[in-house]
C-alpha positions as CSV (number, residue, x, y, z in Angstrom):
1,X,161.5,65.3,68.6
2,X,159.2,65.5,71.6
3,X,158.9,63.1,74.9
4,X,156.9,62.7,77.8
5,X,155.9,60.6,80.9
6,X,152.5,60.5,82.9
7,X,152.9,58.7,86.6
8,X,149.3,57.7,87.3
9,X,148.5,56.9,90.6
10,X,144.9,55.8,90.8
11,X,144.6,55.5,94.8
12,X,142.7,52.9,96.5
13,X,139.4,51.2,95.2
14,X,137.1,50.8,97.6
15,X,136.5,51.4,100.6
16,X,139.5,50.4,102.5
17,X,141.0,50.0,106.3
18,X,137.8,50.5,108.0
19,X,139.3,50.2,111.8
20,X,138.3,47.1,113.6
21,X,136.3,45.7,110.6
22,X,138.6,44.9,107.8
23,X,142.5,44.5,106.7
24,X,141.8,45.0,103.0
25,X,143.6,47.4,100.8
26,X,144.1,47.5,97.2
27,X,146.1,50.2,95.4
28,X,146.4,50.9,91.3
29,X,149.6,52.3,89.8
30,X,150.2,53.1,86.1
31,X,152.3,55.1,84.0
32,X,152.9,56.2,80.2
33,X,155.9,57.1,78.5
34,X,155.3,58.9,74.9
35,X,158.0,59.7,72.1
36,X,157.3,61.1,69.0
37,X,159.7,61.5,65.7
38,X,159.5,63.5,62.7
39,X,161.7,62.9,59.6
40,X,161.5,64.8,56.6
41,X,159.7,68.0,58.0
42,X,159.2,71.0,55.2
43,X,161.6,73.3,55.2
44,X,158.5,76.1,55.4
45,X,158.3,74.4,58.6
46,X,154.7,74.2,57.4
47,X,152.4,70.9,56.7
48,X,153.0,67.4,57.8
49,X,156.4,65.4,57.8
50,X,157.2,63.1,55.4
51,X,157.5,60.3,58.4
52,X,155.9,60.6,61.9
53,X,156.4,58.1,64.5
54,X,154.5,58.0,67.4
55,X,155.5,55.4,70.2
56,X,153.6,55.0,73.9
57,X,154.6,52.5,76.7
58,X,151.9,52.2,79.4
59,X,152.2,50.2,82.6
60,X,149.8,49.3,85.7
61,X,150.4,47.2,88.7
62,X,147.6,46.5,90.6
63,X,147.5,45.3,94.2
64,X,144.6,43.8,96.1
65,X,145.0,41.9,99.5
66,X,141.7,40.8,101.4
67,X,143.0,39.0,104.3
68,X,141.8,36.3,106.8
69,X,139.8,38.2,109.8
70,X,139.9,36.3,112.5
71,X,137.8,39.4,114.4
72,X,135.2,38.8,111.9
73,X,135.6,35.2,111.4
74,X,136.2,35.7,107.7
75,X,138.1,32.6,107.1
76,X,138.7,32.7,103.3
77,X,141.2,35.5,101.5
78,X,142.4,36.5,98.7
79,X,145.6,38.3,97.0
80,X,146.0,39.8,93.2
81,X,149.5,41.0,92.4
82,X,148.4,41.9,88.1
83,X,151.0,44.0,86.3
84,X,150.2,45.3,82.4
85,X,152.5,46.4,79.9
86,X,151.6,47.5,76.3
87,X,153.7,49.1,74.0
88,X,152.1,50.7,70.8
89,X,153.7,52.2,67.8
90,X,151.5,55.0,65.2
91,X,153.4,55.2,61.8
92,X,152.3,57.8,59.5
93,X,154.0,58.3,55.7
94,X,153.2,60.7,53.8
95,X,152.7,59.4,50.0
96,X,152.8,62.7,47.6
97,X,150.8,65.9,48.1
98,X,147.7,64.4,50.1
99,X,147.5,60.6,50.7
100,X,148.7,58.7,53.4
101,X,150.2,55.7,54.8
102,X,149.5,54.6,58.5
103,X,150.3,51.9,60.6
104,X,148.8,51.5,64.1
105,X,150.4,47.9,66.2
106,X,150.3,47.3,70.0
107,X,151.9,44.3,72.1
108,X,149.8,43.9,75.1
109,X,151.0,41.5,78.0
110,X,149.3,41.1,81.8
111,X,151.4,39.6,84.0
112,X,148.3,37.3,86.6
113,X,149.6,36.4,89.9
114,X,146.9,36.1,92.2
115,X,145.6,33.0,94.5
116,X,142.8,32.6,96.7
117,X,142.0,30.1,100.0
118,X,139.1,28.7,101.7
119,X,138.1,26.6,104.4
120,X,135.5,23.9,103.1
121,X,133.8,20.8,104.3
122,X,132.3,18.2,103.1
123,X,130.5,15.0,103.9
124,X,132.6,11.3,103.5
125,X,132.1,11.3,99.8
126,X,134.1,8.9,97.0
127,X,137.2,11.2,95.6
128,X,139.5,10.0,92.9
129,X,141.9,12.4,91.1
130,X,142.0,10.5,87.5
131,X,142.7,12.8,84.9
132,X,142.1,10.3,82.1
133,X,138.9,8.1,81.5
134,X,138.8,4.9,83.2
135,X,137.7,3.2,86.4
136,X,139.9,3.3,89.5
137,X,139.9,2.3,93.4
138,X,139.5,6.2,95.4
139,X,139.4,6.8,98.7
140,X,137.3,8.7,101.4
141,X,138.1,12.6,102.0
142,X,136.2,13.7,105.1
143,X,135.7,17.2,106.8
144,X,137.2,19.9,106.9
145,X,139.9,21.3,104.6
146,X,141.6,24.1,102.9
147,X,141.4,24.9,99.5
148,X,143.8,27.3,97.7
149,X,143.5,27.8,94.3
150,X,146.7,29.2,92.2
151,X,146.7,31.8,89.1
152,X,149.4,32.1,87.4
153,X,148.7,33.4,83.7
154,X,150.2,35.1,81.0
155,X,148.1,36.4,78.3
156,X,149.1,38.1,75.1
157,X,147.3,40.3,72.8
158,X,149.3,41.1,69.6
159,X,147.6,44.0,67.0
160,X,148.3,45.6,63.7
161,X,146.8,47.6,61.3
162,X,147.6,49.1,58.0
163,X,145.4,51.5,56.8
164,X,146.0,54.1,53.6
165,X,143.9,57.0,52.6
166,X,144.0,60.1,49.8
167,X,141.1,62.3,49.4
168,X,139.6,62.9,45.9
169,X,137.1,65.3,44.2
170,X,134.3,63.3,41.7
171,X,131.5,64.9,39.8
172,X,131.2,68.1,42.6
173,X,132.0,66.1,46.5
174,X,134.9,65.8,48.2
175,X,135.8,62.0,49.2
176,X,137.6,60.8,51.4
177,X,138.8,57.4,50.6
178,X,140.2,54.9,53.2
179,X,141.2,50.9,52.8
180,X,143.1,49.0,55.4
181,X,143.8,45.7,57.1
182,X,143.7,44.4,60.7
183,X,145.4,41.7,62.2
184,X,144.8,40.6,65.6
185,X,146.0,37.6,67.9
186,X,145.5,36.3,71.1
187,X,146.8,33.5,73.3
188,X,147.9,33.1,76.8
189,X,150.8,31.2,78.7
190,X,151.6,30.1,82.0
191,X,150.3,27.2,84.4
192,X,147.4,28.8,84.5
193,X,144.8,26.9,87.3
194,X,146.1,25.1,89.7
195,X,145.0,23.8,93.1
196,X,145.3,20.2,94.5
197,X,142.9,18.2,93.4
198,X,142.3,16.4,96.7
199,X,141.2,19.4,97.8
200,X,139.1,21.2,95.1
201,X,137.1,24.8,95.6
202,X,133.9,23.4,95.1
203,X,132.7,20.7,98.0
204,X,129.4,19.4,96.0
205,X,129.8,16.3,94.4
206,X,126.5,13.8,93.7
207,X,128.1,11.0,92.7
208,X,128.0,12.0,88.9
209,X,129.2,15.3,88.0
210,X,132.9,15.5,89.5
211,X,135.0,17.8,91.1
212,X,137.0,20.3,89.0
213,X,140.8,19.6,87.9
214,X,143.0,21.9,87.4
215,X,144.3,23.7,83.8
216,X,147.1,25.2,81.8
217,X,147.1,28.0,79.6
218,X,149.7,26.7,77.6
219,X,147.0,24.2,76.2
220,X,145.0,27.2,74.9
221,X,144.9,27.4,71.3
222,X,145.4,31.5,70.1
223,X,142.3,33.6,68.7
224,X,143.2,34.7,65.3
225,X,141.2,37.2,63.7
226,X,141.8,39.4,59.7
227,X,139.6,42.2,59.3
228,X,139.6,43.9,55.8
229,X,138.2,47.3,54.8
230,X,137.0,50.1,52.7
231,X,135.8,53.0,53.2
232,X,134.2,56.5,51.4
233,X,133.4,59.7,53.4
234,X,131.4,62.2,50.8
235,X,131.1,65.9,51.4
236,X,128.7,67.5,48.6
237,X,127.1,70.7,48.5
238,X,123.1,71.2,47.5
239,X,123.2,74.8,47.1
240,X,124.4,77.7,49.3
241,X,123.0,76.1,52.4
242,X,122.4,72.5,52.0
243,X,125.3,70.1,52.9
244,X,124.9,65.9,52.6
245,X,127.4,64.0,54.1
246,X,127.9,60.3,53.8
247,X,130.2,57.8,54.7
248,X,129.6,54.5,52.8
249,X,131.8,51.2,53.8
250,X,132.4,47.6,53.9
251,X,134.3,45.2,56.1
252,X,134.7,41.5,56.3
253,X,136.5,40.3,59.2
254,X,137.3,36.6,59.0
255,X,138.2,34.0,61.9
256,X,140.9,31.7,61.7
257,X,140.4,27.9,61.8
258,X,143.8,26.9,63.5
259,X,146.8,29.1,64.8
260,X,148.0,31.1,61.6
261,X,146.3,32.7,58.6
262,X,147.2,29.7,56.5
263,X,145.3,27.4,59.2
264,X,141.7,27.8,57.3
265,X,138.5,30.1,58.2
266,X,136.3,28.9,60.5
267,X,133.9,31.6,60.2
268,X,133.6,35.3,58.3
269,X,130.9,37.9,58.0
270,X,130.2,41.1,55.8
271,X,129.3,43.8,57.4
272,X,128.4,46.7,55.1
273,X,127.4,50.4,56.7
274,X,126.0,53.6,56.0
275,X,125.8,56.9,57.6
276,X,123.9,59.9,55.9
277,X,124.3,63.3,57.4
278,X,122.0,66.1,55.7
279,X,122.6,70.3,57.0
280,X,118.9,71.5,56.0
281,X,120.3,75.3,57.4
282,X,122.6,76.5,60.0
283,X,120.6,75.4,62.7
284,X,118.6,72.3,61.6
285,X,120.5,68.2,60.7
286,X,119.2,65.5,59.5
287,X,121.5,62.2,60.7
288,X,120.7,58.3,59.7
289,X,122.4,55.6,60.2
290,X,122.3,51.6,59.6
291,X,125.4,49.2,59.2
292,X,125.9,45.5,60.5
293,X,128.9,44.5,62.8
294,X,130.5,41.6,64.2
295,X,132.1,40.4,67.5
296,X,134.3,37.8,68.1
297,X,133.8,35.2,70.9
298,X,136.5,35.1,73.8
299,X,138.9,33.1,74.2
300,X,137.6,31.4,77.3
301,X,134.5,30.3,75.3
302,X,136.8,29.5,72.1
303,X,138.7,27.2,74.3
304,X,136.2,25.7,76.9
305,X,138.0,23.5,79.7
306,X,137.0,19.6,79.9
307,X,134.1,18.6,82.0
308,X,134.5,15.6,84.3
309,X,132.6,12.8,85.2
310,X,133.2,10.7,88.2
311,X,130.4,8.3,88.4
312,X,130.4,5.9,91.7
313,X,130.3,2.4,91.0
314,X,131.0,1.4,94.9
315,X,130.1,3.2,97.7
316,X,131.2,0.9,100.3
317,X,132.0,3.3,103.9
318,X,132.4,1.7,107.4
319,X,133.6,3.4,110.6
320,X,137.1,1.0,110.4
321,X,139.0,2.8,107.4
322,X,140.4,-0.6,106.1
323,X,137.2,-1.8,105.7
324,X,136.2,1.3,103.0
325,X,136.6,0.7,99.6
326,X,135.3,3.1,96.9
327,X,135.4,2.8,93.5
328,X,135.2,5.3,90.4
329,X,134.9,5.4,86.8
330,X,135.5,9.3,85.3
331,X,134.4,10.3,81.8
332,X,135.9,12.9,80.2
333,X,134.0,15.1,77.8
334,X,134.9,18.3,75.7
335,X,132.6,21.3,75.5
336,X,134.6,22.7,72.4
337,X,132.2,23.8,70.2
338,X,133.1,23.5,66.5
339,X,130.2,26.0,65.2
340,X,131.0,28.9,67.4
341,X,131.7,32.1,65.4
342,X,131.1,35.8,65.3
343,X,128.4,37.5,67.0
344,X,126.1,39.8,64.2
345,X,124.4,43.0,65.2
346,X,122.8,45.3,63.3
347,X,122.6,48.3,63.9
348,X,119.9,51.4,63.2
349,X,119.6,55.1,64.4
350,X,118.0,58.0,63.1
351,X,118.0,61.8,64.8
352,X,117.7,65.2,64.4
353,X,119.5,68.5,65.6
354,X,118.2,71.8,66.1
355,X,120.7,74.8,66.5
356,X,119.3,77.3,69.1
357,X,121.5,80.5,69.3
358,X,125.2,78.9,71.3
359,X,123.2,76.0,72.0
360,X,121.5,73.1,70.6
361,X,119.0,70.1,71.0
362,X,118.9,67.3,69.6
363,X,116.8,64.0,69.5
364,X,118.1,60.4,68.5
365,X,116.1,56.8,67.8
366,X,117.6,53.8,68.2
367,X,117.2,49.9,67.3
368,X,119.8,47.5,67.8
369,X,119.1,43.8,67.5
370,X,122.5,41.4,68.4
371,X,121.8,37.7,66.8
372,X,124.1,35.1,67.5
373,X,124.8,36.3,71.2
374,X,127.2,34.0,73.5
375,X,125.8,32.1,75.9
376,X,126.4,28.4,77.3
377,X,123.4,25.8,76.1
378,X,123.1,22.8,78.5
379,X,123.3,19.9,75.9
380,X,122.0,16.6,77.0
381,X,123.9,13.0,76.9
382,X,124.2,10.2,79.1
383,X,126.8,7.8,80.4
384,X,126.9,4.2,81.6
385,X,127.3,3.7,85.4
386,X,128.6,0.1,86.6
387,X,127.3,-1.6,89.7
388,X,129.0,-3.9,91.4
389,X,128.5,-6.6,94.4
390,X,131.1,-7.1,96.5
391,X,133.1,-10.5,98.0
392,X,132.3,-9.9,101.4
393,X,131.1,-7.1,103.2
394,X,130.4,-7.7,106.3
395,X,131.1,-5.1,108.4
396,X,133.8,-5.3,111.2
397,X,135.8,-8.3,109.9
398,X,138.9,-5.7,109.5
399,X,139.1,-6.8,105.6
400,X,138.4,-4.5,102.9
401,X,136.3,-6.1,100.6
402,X,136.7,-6.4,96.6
403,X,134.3,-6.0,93.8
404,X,133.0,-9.3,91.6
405,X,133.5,-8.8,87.9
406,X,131.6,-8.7,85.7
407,X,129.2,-6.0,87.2
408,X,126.1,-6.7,88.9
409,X,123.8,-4.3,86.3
410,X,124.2,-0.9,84.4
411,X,122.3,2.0,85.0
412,X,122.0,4.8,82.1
413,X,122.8,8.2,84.0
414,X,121.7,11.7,82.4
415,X,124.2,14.1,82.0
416,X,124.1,17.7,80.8
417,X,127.2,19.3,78.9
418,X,127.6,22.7,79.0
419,X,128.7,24.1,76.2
420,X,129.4,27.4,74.8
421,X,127.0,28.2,72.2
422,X,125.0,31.4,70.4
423,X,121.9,30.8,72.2
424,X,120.9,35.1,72.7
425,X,119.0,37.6,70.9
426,X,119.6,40.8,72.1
427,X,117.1,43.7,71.1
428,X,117.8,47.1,72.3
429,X,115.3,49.7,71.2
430,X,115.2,53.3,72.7
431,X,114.9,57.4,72.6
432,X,117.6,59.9,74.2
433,X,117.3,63.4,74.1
434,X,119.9,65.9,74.8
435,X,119.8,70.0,75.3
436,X,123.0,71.6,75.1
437,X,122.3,75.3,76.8
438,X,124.1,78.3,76.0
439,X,127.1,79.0,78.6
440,X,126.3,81.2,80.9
441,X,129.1,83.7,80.5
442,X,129.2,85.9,84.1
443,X,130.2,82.6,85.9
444,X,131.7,80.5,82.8
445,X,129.4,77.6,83.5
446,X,127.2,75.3,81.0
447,X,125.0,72.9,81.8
448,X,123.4,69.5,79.3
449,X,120.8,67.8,80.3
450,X,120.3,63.9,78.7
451,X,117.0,61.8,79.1
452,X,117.2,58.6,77.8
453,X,114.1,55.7,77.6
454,X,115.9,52.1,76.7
455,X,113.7,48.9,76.3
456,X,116.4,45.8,76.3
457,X,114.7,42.0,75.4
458,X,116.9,39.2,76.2
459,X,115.8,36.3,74.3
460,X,117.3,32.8,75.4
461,X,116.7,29.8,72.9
462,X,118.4,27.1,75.6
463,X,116.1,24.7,77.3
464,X,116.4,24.7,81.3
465,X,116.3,21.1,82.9
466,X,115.2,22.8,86.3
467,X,117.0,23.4,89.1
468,X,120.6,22.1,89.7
469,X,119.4,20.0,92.6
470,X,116.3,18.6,90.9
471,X,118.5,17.7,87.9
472,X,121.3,16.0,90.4
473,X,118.5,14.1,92.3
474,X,117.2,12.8,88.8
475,X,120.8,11.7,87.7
476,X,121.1,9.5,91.0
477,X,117.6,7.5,90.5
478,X,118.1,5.2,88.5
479,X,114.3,3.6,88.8
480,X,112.7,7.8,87.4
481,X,112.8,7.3,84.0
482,X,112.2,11.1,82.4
483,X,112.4,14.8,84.1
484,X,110.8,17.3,82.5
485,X,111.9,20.3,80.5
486,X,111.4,24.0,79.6
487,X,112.0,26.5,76.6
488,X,114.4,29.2,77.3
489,X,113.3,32.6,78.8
490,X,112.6,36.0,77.6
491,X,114.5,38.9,80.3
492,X,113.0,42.7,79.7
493,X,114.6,45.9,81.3
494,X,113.0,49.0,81.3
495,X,115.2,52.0,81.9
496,X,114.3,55.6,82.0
497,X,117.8,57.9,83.3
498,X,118.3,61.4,83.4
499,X,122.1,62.3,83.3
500,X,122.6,66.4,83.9
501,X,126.3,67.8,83.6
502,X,127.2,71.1,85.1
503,X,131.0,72.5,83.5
504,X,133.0,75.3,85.0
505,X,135.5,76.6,83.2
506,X,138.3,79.2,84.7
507,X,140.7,79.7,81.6
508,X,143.4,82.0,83.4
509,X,144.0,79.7,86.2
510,X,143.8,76.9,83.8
511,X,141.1,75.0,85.6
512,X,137.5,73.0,84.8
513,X,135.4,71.5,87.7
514,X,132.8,69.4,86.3
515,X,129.6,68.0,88.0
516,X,127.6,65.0,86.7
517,X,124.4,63.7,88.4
518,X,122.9,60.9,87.2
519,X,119.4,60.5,88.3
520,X,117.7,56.8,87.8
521,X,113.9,57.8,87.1
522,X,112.7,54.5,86.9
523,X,114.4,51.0,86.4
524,X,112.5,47.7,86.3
525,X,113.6,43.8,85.7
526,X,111.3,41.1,84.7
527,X,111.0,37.7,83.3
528,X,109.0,36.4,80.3
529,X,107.9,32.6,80.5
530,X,105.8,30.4,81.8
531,X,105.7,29.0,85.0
532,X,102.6,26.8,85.8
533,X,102.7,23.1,85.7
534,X,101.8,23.2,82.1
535,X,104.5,25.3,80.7
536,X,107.3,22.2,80.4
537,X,108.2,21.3,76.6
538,X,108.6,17.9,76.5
539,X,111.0,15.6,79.1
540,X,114.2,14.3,79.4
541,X,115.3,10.2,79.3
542,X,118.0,8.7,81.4
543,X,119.4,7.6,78.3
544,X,119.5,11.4,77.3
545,X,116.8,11.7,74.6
546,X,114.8,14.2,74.1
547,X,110.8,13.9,73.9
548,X,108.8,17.0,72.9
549,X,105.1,16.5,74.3
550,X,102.5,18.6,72.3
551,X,100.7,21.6,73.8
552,X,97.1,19.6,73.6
553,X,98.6,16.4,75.4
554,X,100.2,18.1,78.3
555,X,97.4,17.6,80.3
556,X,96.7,14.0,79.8
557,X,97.3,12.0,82.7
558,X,100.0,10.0,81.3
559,X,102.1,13.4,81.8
560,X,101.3,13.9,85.5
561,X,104.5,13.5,86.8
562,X,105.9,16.3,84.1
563,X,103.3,18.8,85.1
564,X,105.6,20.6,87.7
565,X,106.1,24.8,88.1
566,X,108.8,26.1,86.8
567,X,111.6,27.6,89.3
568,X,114.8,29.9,88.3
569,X,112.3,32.7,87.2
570,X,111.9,36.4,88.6
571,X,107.8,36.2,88.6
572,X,107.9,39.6,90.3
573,X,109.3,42.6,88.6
574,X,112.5,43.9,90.4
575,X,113.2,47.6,90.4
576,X,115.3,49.8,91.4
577,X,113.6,52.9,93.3
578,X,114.7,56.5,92.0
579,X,117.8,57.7,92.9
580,X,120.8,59.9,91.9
581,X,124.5,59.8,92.1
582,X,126.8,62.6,92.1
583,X,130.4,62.6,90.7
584,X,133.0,65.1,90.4
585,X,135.8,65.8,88.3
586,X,138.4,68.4,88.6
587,X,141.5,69.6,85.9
588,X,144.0,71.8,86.3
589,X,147.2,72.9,84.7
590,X,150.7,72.7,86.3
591,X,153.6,74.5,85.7
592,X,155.7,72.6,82.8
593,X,152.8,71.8,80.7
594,X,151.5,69.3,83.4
595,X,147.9,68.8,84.6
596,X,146.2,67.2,87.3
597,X,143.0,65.7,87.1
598,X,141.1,64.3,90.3
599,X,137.6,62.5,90.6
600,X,135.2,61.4,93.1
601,X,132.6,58.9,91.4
602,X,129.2,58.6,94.0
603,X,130.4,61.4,95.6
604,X,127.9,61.4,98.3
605,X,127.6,57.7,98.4
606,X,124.3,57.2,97.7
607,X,123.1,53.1,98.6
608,X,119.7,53.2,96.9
609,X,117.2,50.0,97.0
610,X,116.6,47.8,95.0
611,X,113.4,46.0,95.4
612,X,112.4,42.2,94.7
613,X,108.7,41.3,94.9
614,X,108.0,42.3,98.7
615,X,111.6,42.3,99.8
616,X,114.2,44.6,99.9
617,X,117.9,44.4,98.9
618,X,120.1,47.5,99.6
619,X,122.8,48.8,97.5
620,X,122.7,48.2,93.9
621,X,125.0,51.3,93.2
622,X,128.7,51.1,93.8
623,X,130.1,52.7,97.2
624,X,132.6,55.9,96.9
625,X,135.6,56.6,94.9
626,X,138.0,58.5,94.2
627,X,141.4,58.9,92.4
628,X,144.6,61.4,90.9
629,X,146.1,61.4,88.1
630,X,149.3,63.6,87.2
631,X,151.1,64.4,84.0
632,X,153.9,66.5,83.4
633,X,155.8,66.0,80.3
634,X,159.4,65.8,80.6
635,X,159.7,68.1,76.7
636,X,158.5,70.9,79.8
637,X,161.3,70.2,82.1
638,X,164.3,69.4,80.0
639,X,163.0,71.3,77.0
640,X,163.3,69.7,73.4
C-alpha cells in the first residue's frame, strides 16, 4: 500500500498590489491526496495484482477580491470565494492470464460564493417586479443606485466508466480489444442569481424588453449523457521491416430526454474512427487518421433562463410623485430549445515522420469541420402592447389619475427571442511541422522547433436585425411598419506561429529547466459579408413576419427604406503584429521523493499590438505570471 499528498500553492494571478493604484489580490490553493491498494499480488512478486485500487482527493480554494478604489474612483468591486473538491476512484481487476476489468468514477463539486456591486443610474423609467405574466400598476425608479448581484451555486458533476479489455492474436496481428460504457451527469444546486430586482445590473430598459430577474439553480434540470464503445488496436507485421498499425472503433453516445436513463433520448450520434499507422523502415511512418466525434451542449444553453417582457402601457410622469402613475403588462417567454443536441465534427489528418540519426521531423495535415456548433439564433415574434387614455390628467391637481378600460388601441411590438440554437460551422484546415534535433550532449540540452499555418472559417447561419439600438428604436414606433434584415456572417483567422522549446536536463542534481518561446509570425481577423445598402435579405414586420425580398428587387424603389449598410462588421482586417513570449519552467527533485516545479508564463511581459483598421489597441497577450508547486509524498517520509 502506498500514499501520498501534494500541497499546491499556485501564488497570485495577476498582477497584484501595485502601491497606490490598486487593492486587488487573488491567491489559488490546491491539494491532492493519493492512496493506492493492491490485493492479490503474485507471490513471484512479479506481474500485476489481482485487484488495484487507486483513489485521489483534490482540492482548490480560490480567492479573488477587487475592491472599491476610492483613489481611482473605481466604484464597482467584486469578491470570489470558489472551493473544488473531486474525489476519483481507478479500479483495475485482473480477469485470468491477460484481460482486464477497469472502472474509472469521479464526484466533482464547486462550492460558488462570489458577488459583485455597482453603482448605476438611470433615467425616470416605468419599473415593475412581476414575475408572472400579466398587467400591473409600477412605479418610477430614478437615479442613482447600487446594484449587487449574489452567486451562490453548487454544481455537481457525477462520472463513471466501465471499460474491459483482453488482447488476442487472429490470422498473424496482435489485437487489442477494448469495450466499455460511460455514464455522465450533471446538475447544479443552490439559489443561484440573486439580486433585488428594483435594482437590477443592467440600467437599459426601452419600454419593451425588461430588466433581468433573478434565478435558481435548483430549477435546472441535470445533463445526462451514456456513451457506449468498442474498440480494436491491430499490430501486424509485413515483413522484417514493415509494421501497420491500426486502431478501428465505434461509439454512440446518447442524450437523455429527462433526468434518468429511463427518461427517453433526445438526441444520439455514431461516431465511427480510424487510425492507420504504417513503419515503411526504421526511420520513415506513414500516419492517417479520420473519425467523427460529438460534443454535448452545456448546461447553461440546455437550460436557458426566461426572457422578460415589460411592455409600457402608461407612461404618465409629473414632477408631484402622486400624480405618477405607470402601468405594465410583462410577458414571459422561454428560450428552451427542444431540438438542441450534440455538436458533430469530423475529423481528418494525415502526416509523415522521418527518423534522422537521435532526431526526427515530421510533417502533419489537417481538416476539421465542426457542424452543428452552439450559438444563440435571435428568433423573431411579436407581442400586443395596450394603450390607454387616462380619467384626468391634468397636471398639478395632486390626483393620480386612472386608466379607462377598455384600451384606447393596440399596437403589435417586434420582439426577438434569443434562443440557444446550432447556428455554426466551424472549419479548421492547417499544416504544422515539427523538427525534433538531436541533444546536444556536452551541455544536455535539446531543442524542437514547431511551425504551424491554421486557416479557421466561422460560418454563422443566424440573421442579424442590426444594431441593438436600431432594433429597440423599431420596437417603440409603432407607425414603421418593417426593418430590414441580414444573413449571418462568415469570421476567417489566419494564423502562422512558431513555437521553439529549449530542454536542459541535469540528471545528478535531479533538475530540467525548460524554455518555450512562442513567436506569433503573423495573425490576422476579418469578416466575410456584405455591407452596402443592398446586402439586407428581406425585412422584418411588427407583427414578427418575415419577408425575404429577391436579389433583383432590392433596388426597386418600393425598398428604399430597407437599403441601409450593414453595421456589427469588422470591414478592416485586424491583426496582431509579430511578437514573441517567453515562459519558463523549472523541476527539481527533493529529498523524500518530492519535486518542485516553478513557472513563469510571459516571462518578460511582452504587451504586443494589436491593430484595427488605422487604430491601435495594446495588449492582446496576457500580462506575467508565475506560480510553485510542491510534492512530497508522505510513502517518503513515513515509509510504507
Amino acid at each position: 500500500m502506498t500514499t501520498g499528498f501534494r500541497n499546491v500553492p499556485i501564488g497570485r494571478l495577476h498582477p497584484l498590489q501595485r502601491a497606490g493604484r490598486a487593492d486587488d489580490y487573488a491567491y489559488r490553493v490546491a491539494a491532492q491526496g493519493m492512496h493506492r491498494i493492491d490485493f492479490g499480488a503474485p507471490a513471484s512478486g512479479i506481474g500485476a495484482p489481482k485487484l488495484r485500487l487507486d483513489t485521489r482527493v483534490n482540492f482548490y480554494q480560490l480567492f479573488d477580491d477587487r475592491p472599491v478604489n476610492p483613489r481611482t474612483g473605481k466604484t464597482s468591486a467584486t469578491r470570489v470565494r470558489n472551493t473544488g473538491l473531486t474525489i476519483s476512484e481507478r479500479a483495475t481487476l485482473r480477469l485470468g492470464r491477460q484481460s482486464r476489468l477497469r472502472f474509472t468514477g469521479a464526484l466533482t463539486t464547486v462550492g460558488q460564493d462570489a458577488f459583485t456591486t455597482a453603482e448605476r443610474s438611470r433615467t425616470a423609467m416605468p419599473f415593475t417586479d412581476r414575475l408572472t405574466e400579466g398587467r400591473q400598476e409600477g412605479k418610477y425608479v430614478i437615479g442613482p443606485y447600487t446594484a449587487t448581484v449574489d452567486l451562490d451555486g453548487r454544481p455537481w458533476s457525477l462520472y463513471g466508466r466501465f471499460e474491459w479489455e483482453s488482447p488476442a492474436r487472429w490470422l498473424g496481428a496482435r489485437h487489442d480489444l477494448r469495450s466499455g460504457l460511460e455514464l455522465r451527469r450533471e446538475w447544479n444546486n443552490g439559489p443561484g442569481y440573486q439580486f433585488d430586482i428594483e435594482f437590477p445590473p443592467q440600467v437599459l430598459f426601452n419600454g419593451v424588453n425588461g430588466y433581468d430577474r433573478p434565478r435558481r439553480y435548483d430549477d435546472l434540470p441535470p445533463l445526462v449523457t451514456t456513451g457506449l464503445y468498442v474498440d480494436d488496436r491491430i499490430y501486424a507485421p509485413l515483413g522484417n521491416t514493415v509494421m501497420l498499425q491500426l486502431q478501428a472503433g465505434l461509439r454512440l453516445d446518447l442524450l437523455h430526454q429527462g433526468s434518468t436513463r429511463f427518461s427517453g433520448v433526445r438526441d444520439y450520434v455514431w461516431q465511427p474512427r480510424l487510425n492507420a499507422e504504417l513503419g515503411l523502415t526504421r526511420w520513415l511512418r506513414l500516419r492517417a487518421g479520420w473519425g467523427l466525434t460529438a460534443k454535448t451542449p452545456p448546461l447553461s444553453l440546455f437550460a436557458p433562463p426566461p426572457q422578460y417582457y415589460d411592455v409600457v402601457n402608461v407612461n404618465y410622469f409629473t414632477n408631484d410623485p402622486v400624480e405618477r402613475l405607470a402601468v405594465l403588462t410583462t410577458f414571459i417567454r422561454d428560450p428552451t430549445n427542444d431540438n438542441l443536441g450534440f455538436a458533430k465534427a469530423r475529423k481528418l489528418e494525415g502526416g509523415i515522420e522521418l527518423g534522422l540519426g537521435a532526431g526526427a521531423i515530421s510533417v502533419v495535415v489537417f481538416d476539421d469541420r465542426i457542424t452543428n456548433g452552439f450559438g444563440i439564433r435571435p428568433t423573431p415574434l411579436s407581442i400586443q402592447r395596450d394603450i390607454f387614455t387616462l380619467t384626468d390628467s391634468t397636471i398639478g391637481n395632486g390626483i393620480k389619475p386612472d386608466i379607462i378600460l377598455p384600451p384606447e388601441r393596440t399596437d403589435q411590438v417586434p420582439i426577438l427571442l434569443y434562443q440557444p440554437d446550432h447556428v455554426y460551422v466551424l472549419k479548421n484546415t492547417g499544416v504544422e511541422l515539427t523538427a525534433f534535433l538531436p541533444e546536444i550532449p556536452a551541455i544536455r540540452t535539446r531543442f524542437t522547433v514547431t511551425g504551424q499555418w491554421i486557416e479557421t472559417r466561422q460560418e454563422n447561419d443566424a440573421l442579424y436585425f442590426g444594431s441593438a439600438s436600431a432594433f429597440s428604436a423599431f420596437q417603440l414606433k409603432e407607425n414603421d411598419p418593417r426593418t430590414p434584415y441580414w444573413a449571418g456572417a462568415t469570421e476567417v483567422g489566419r494564423r502562422v506561429l512558431m513555437v521553439y522549446r529549449i530542454v536542459h536536463h541535469q540528471p545528478k542534481a535531479g533538475l530540467v529547466i525548460s524554455v518555450t518561446i512562442q513567436h506569433n509570425v503573423s495573425d490576422e481577423f476579418f469578416d466575410i459579408a456584405g455591407t452596402d445598402t443592398l446586402a439586407f435579405e428581406g425585412y422584418l414586420t411588427r407583427d414578427g413576419t418575415l419577408v425575404p425580398v429577391p436579389v433583383e428587387q432590392r433596388g426597386e424603389d418600393q425598398f428604399r427604406d430597407l437599403r441601409l449598410p450593414r453595421s456589427g462588421l469588422l470591414i478592416d482586417p485586424s491583426a496582431t503584429g509579430p511578437d514573441w513570449l517567453l515562459s519558463l519552467q523549472v523541476s527539481k527533485t527533493l529529498p523524500f521523493e518530492g519535486r518542485m516545479n516553478f513557472w513563469a508564463f510571459n516571462a518578460m511581459d511582452r504587451r504586443g499590438l494589436v491593430e484595427v483598421g488605422q487604430g491601435v489597441r495594446a495588449r492582446p497577450y496576457p500580462s506575467v505570471r508565475v506560480g510553485i508547486e510542491l510534492m512530497v509524498p508522505l510513502r517518503g517520509i513515513i515509509g510504507r
